[in-house]
N, C-alpha and C positions, 0 to 999 in steps of 0.2 A: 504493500500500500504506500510506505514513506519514497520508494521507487518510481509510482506511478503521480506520486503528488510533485517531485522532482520535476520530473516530465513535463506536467501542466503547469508547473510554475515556470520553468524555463521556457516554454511556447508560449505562456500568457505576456514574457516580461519582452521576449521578441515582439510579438502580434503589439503590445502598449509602445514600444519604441516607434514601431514603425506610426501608430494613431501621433506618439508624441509631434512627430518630424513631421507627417503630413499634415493630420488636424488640428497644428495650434494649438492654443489656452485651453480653448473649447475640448476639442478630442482629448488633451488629458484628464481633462474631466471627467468627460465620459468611460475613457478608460478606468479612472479613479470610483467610479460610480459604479461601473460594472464587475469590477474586480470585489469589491465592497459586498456587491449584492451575492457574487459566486464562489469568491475562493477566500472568503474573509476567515474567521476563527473555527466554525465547524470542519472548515473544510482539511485548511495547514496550518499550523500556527509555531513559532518558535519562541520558548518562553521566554521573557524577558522582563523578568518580576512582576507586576499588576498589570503593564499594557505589554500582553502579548505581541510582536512582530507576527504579520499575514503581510499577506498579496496588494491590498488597498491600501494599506500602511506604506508600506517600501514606496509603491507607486504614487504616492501623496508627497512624499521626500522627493523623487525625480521631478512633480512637478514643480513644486518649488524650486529645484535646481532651473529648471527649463525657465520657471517665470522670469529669475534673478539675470539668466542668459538672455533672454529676449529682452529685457529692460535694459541691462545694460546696452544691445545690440539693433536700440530704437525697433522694435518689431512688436512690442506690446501697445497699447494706447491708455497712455497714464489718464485718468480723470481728475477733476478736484472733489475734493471728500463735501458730502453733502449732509441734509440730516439724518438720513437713516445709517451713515460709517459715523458719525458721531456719536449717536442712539448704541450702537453697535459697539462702540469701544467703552463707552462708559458702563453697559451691561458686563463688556467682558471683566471690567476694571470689580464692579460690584461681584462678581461670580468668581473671582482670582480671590481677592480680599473675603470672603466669606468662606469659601473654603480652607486656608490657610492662616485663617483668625478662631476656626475650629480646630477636629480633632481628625486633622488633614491625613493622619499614620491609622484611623481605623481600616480593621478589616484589609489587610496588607495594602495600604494607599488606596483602597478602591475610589475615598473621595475626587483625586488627584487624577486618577484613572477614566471616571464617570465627566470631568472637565473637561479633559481631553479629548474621551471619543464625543462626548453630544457637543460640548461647544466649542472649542478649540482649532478643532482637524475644520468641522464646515463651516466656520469664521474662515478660516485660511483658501477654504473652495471660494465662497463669497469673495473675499478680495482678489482671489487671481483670476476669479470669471469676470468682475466689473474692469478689470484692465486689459480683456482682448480685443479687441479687431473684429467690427461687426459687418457683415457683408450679410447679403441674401442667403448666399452658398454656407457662411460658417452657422446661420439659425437653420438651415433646412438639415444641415448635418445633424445640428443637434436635434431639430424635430425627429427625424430618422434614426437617431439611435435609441432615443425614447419609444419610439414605437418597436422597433424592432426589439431592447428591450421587454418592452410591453406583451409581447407576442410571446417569448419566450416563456416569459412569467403565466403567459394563459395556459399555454402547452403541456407548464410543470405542474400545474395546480390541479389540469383538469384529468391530469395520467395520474396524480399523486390521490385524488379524493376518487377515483374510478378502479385503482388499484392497477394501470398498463405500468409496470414494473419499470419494461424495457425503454419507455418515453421519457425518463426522469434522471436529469440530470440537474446536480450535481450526487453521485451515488449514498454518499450519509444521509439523504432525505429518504432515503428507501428505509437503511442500517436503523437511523434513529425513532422509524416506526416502531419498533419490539423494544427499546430500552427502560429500563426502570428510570420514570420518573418523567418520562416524555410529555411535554404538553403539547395541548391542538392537536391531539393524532385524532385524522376522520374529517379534520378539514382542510382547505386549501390552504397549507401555512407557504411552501415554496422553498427556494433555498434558504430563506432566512429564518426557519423554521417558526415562523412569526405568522397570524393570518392578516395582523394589522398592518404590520409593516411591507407586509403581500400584498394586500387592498388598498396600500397606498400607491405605491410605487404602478400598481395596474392603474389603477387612477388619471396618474402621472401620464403613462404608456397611452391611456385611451387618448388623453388629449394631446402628445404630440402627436399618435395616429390623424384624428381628427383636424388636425391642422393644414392636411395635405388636400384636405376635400375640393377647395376653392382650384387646386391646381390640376386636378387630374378629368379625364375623357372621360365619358357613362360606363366604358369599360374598369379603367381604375376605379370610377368611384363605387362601382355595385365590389370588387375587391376589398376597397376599402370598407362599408358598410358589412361584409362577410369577418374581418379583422374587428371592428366594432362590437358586433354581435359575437365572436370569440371573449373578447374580453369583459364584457357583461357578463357572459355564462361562469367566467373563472373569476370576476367577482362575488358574484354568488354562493357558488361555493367556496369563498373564504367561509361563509354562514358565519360572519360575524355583522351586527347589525348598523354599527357605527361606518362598513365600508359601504355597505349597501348604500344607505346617505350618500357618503360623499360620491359614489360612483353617479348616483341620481342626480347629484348637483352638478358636478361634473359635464356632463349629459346634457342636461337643462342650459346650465351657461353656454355651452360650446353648440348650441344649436340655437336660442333663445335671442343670444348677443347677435347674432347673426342673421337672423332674420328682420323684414320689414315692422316697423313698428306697429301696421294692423294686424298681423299675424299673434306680435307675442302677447298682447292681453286675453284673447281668448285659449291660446293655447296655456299660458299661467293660470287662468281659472279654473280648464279642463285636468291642468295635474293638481291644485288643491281637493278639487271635489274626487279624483281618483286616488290622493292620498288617506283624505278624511273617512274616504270609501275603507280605503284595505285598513285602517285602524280600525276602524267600528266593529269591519267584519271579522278581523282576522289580530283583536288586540291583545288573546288567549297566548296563540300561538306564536306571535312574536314574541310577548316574554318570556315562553316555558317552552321551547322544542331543543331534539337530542342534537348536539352539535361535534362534541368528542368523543371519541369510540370509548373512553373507560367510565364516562360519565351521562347520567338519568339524565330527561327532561327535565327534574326536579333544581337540577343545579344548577341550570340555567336560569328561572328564574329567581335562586339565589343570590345570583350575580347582581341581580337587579336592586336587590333587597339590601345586598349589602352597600351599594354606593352613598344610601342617606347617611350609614352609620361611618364610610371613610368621610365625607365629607363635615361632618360632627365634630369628629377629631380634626380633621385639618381647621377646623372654625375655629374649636378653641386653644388650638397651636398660634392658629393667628392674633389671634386676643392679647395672648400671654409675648407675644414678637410681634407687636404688629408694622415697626420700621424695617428691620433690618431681617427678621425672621431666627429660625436656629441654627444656621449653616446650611451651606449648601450638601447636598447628599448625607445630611445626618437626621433625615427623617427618621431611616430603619431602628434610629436605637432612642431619638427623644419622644416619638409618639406611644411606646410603652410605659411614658408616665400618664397616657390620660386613656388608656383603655382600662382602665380598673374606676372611671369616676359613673357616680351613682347619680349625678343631678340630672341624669334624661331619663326619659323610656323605652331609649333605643339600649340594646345588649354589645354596648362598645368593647367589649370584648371580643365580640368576632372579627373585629378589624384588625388586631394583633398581627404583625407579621406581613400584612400588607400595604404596599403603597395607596397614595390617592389616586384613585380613576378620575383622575381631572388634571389636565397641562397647566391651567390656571393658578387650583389650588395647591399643585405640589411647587410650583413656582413660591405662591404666596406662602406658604408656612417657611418655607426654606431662605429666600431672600428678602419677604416681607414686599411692602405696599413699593420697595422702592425699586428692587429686582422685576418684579411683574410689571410697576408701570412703566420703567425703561424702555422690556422685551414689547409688553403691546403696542407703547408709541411705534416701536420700530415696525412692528409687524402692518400697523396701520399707515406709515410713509411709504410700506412696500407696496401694500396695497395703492395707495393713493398712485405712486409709481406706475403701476399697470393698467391700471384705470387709465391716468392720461395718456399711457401710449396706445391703448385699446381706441380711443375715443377721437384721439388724431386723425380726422380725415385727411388733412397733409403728411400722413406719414408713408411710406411704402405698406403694403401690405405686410409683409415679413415681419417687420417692426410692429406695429401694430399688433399681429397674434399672438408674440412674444408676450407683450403685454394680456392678451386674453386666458394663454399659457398659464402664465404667472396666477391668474386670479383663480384657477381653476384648482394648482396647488395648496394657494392660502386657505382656499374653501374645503377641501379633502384636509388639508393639515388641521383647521380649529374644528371641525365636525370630528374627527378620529380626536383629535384632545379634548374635547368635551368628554367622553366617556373613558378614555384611556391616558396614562403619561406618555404621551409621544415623545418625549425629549430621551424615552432609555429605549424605543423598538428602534431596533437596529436599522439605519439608513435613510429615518424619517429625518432627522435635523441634516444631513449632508445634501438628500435631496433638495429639502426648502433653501437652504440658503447657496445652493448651489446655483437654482435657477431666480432666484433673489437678486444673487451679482448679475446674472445673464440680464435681467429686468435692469440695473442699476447701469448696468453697459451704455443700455442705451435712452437712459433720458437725461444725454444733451441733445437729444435731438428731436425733444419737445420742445416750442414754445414759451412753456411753463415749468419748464423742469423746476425741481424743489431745488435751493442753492445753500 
């Protein structure tokens, strides 16, 4: 096995050279993204104390070597920092300083560690994707490897929850079907053995698919539409409820935005009255159905049950911090002072041992009112970001979808954080702020850019 991982790391690290030299910022990105999503820690890993050495790691160091060469070598395009790299250094500054104002050596550096992979590595994607060199050809690239991507991610999910053995690659998603202790066996988790971070990243895949529509003949697009409907079905079966949303908003934006303004108020009212439909009818079975092979309907909707009582405890973690919070990633051991407290009705004992199901609230107990309003300013200049370049009738097309791209992510990224911590599924924060800088790229060339 350590023989045949040899192998695919030396063909993955040629195959990224080659993305490096021809695809620019951009292509190491991608390469950085895909190696991330395939050959990351399940797959090879070399230990190297708390932050394991993989494939996306190494390839994250080249591309910084690459940035530093092209900058020196005028081949990057420097920007001036606006409010969202502002937003963005001072969160990092607040998330450095709380982590290492805490008890930074728990649990062998994992704090140090958790810094690094969620915000550190895709701060560092973020700034070297807002300094590349924006052409038609370098967004279609990217649109195209997101799909292509995307496609992949259909392929694995739907051979993985169908049981085609031989269709699924990479091979430990087979091996870690029978392990003790396996989570998500039974649904579409993917290589990332995650079904959120599955259901993102499809997400992601559908809408740079979808991006190509405008360009292709009734032959591409009924292909394209067949790729579409792929990736819906292997949303699906993630059967986790938070990607279903965002895949539906997904969906809605990228056909909705797009269409004449007489078309989308009726079609918005027709999917309210068909949502409000399948809740009324069907509001049993979305809470309680079988989802993981080792686990009842019953525990599902557990899951449900249990979110008032995490969110309880993050409330009154925030109460007792409400500036600064308890550290960052020292939730796992300060929330065991408040699951023995009796002044509810809820049985906050069950929440022992687990995180908040909320991006918000594990933000807000950890860094307090000041870490969370930072990160949301920022997430809302990103937004604001995309929006104007969406809305730029003077912009190129290309430019523009980039921008509807973008909103498509922000929308799948706070829908999946509402019920999940998305800052620890693996490739959700690299993604967002990957295609964040790709958005940041290009608004000098609004108008309105934010300055």
């Amino acid at each position: 096995m350590e023989a045949l991982a040899v192998i695919a790391a030396a063909v993955a690290l040629i195959w990224g050279a080659v993305v490096f030299l021809r695809g620019g910022l951009i292509g190491g990105c991608l390469a950085v993204l895909l190696a991330g999503v395939c050959f990351s820690v399940p797959f090879y890993k070399i230990e190297l104390g708390p932050l394991p050495l993989t494939a996306d790691r190494l390839l994250l160091v080249l591309l910084v070597v690459q940035y530093v060469y092209w900058r020196r070598w005028g081949l990057a395009d420097p920007k001036p920092l606006g409010k969202p790299e502002i937003l963005l250094l001072a969160f990092l500054a607040v998330l450095i300083v709380s982590t290492f104002t805490h008890d930074w050596k728990a649990e062998n550096y994992q704090p140090v560690a958790w810094l690094v992979i969620s915000y550190l590595m895709p701060a560092t994607m973020y700034w070297i994707a807002r300094q590349a060199k924006y052409s038609e050809r370098t967004i279609l690239v990217l649109f195209g490897g997101l799909a292509v991507l995307g496609v992949y991610l259909a392929v694995t999910t739907l051979a993985e929850y169908f049981r085609v053995w031989w269709l699924v690659f990479p091979r430990y998603i087979v091996s870690s079907v029978v392990e003790k202790g396996a989570e998500f066996v039974g649904r579409g988790r993917g290589p990332l053995l995650n079904p959120i971070a599955n259901g993102i990243l499809l997400t992601v895949g559908l809408g740079g698919a979808l991006m190509w529509w405008p360009r292709l003949r009734r032959a591409g697009q009924l292909t394209l539409l067949a790729v579409s409907l792929l990736l819906l079905a292997a949303l699906f079966y993630t059967l986790t409820r938070s990607v279903w949303m965002g895949g539906l908003f997904a969906l809605a934006l990228a056909v909705g935005l797009a269409l004449p303004w007489n078309w989308r108020l009726p079609l918005l009212v027709f999917g309210l009255m068909a949502g409000v439909l399948l809740a009324v009818t069907q509001w049993d079975n979305l809470l309680a159905f079988k989802r993981d092979k080792a686990l009842a309907a019953e525990k599902t909707a557990e899951s449900v049950e249990l979110r008032p009582i995490l969110a309880t405890i993050a409330w009154k973690m925030f109460l007792d911090r409400p500036l600064l919070g308890c550290g960052y990633a020292q939730y796992g051991t300060e929330h065991e002072n408040y699951v023995s407290d009796r002044s509810t009705r809820l049985a906050l004992e069950r929440g022992r041992g687990y995180i908040p199901h909320n991006a918000a609230l594990s933000l807000l107990t950890e860094t307090g009112l000041i870490g969370l309003g930072l990160f949301a300013m920022m997430l809302f200049f990103w937004g604001l970001d995309a929006w104007r370049l969406w809305r730029d009738a003077g912009l190129p097309l290309w430019a523009r979808q980039q921008g509807l791209l973008m909103l498509i992510v922000l929308g799948a990224y706070l829908i999946n954080g509402m019920f999940h911590e998305v800052s620890v599924v693996p490739m959700a924060n690299m993604t967002l702020f990957f295609l964040a800088g790709a958005t940041a790229g290009l608004r000098t060339l609004t108008s309105r850019g934010i300055s």
